[in-house]
C-alpha positions as CSV (number, residue, x, y, z in Angstrom):
1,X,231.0,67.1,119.7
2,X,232.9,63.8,118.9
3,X,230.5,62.4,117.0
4,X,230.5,65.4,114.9
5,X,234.2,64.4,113.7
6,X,233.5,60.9,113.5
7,X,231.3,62.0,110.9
8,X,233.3,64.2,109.2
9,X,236.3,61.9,109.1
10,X,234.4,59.3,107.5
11,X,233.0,61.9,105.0
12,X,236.0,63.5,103.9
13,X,238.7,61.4,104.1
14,X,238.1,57.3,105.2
15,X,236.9,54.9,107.5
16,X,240.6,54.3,108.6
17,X,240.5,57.4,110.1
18,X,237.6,57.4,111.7
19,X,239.0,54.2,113.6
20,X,242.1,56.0,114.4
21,X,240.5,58.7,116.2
22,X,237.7,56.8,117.8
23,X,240.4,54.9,119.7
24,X,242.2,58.4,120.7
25,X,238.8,60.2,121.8
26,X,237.9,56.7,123.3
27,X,241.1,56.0,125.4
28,X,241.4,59.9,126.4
29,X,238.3,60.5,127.7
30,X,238.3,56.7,130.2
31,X,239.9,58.6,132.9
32,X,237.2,61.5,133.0
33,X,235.2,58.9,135.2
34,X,237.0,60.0,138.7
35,X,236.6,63.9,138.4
36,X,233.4,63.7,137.3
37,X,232.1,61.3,140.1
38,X,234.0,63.7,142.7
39,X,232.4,67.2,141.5
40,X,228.6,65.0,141.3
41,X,229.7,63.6,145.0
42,X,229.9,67.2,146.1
43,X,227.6,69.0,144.0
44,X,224.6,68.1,146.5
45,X,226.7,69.8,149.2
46,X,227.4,73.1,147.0
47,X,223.6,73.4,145.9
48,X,222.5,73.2,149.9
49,X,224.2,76.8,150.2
50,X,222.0,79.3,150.3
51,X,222.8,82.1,147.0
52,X,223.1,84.6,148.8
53,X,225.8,83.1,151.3
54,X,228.4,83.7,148.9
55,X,231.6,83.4,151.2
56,X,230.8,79.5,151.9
57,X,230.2,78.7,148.2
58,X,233.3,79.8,147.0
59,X,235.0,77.8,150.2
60,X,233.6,74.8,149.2
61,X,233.6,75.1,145.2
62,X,237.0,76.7,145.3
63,X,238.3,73.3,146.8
64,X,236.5,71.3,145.1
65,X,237.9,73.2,141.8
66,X,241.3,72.9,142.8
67,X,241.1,69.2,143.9
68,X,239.4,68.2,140.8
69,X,242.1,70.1,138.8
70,X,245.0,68.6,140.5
71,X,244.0,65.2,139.9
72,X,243.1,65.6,136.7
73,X,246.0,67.1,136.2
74,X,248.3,64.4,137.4
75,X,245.9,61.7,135.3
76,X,246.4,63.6,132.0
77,X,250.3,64.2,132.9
78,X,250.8,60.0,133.5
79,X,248.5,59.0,130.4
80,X,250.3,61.3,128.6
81,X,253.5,60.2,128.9
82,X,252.7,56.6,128.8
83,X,250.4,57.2,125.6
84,X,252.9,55.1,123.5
85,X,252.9,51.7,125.8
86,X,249.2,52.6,126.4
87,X,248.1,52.5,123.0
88,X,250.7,49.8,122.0
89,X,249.6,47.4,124.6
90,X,245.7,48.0,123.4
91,X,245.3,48.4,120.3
92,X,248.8,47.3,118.6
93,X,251.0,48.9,116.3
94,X,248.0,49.5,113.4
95,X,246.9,52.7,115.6
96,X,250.4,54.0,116.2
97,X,249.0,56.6,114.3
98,X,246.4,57.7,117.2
99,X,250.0,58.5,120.0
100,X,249.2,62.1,119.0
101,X,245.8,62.7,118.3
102,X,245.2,61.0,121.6
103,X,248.1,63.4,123.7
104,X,245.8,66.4,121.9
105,X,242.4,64.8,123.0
106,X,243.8,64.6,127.0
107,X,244.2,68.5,126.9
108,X,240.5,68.6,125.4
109,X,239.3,66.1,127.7
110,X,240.9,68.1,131.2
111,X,239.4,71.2,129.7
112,X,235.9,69.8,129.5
113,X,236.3,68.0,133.2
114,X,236.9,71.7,134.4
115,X,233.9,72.8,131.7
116,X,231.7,69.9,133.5
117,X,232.3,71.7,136.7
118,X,232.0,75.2,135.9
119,X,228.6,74.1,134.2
120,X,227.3,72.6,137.6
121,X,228.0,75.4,139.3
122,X,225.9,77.4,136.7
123,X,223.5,75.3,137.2
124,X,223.1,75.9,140.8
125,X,222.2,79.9,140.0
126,X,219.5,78.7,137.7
127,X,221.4,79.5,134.7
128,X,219.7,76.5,132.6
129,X,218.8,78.8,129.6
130,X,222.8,80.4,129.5
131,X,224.1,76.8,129.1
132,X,221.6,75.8,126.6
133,X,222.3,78.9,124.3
134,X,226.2,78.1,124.9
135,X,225.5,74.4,124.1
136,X,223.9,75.5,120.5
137,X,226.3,77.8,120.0
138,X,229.1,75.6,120.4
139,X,227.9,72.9,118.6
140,X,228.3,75.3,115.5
141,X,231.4,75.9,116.5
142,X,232.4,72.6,116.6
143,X,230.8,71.9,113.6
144,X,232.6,74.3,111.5
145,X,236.0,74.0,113.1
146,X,235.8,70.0,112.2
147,X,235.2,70.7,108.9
148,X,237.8,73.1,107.6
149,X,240.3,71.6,110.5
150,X,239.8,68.4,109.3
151,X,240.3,69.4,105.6
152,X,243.8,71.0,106.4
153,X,245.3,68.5,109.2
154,X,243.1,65.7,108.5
155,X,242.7,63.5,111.8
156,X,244.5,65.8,113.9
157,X,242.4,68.5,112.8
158,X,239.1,66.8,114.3
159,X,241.1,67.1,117.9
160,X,242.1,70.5,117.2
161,X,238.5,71.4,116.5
162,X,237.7,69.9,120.1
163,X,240.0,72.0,121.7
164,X,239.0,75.2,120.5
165,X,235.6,74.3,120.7
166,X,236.3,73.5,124.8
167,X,238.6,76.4,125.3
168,X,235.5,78.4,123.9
169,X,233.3,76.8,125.9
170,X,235.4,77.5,128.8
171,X,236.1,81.3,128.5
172,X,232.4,81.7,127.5
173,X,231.0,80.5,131.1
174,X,232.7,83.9,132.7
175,X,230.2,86.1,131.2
176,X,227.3,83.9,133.7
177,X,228.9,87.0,136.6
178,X,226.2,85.3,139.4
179,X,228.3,82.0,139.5
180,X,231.7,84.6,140.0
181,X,233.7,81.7,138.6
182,X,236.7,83.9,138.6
183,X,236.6,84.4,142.3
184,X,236.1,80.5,142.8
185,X,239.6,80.0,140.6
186,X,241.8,82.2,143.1
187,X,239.8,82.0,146.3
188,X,241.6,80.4,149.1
């Protein structure tokens, strides 16, 4: 979905810009290497519950969940705040520019680490073919938010596009009802 701005960027307005939010998407997304090594770590333990044994999975994936989204949490809160050292110290004052576009991509980027999870867990009740249809579809999404966000707000547009895009994403894994995601957000 990143590329698909990258693209558009370059295509609508310059390679400046493209450079600006490559260092945003870049720098946001660094951090998404700890969640996403703790929900794999676990995964092997949630897919060696039986289906049907309901009242463990959501134990286990309900902690896991909330664990993930603290941390992630508390990462995106620091980077968020120090996003004008951070970038500074990097990349200089040329990609100033990229402060905010970067504070919108940390909200995209925790949304997809709690996407990344909830897909998982999808996977675990077989729902391969759900995830591939939601994939497609929001890909079009994306697609067609980047354009016309990107015409009217130009590189903060592209980062807006992601966001809806992931919030869609998100909201759209609650219809797979044999995963019970909902119950796995307020168990425990």
């Amino acid at each position: 979905n990143g590329q698909v701005a990258n693209f558009l960027l370059g295509y609508i307005e310059d390679t400046k810009s493209v450079g600006i939010y490559s260092i945003a998407f870049m720098l946001a997304g660094a951090w998404c290497v700890l969640p996403t090594t703790l929900i794999m770590s676990y995964m092997t333990s949630i897919y060696n519950i039986n289906n049907s044994d309901y009242e463990s999975y959501l134990a286990l994936s309900s902690k896991i969940f909330k664990n993930v989204f603290f941390i992630s949490l508390l990462i995106v809160t620091i980077l968020f705040f120090s996003a004008p050292y951070l970038i500074s110290w990097l990349y200089g004052d040329d990609y100033f520019r990229s402060i905010e576009v970067f504070r919108y991509l940390l909200f995209f980027q925790f949304i997809w680490v709690i996407n990344f999870f909830f897909s998982r867990i999808i996977i675990k009740f077989n729902g391969y073919s759900f995830l591939a249809k939601k994939s497609i579809f929001c890909c079009l999404l994306n697609a067609t938010a980047c354009y016309f966000l990107i015409l009217n707000f130009s590189i903060l547009g592209a980062a807006l596009a992601l966001i809806i895009t992931e919030i869609t994403s998100l909201l759209i894994n609650f219809i797979y009802r044999k995963a019970r995601l909902e119950q796995l957000i307020f168990t425990g």
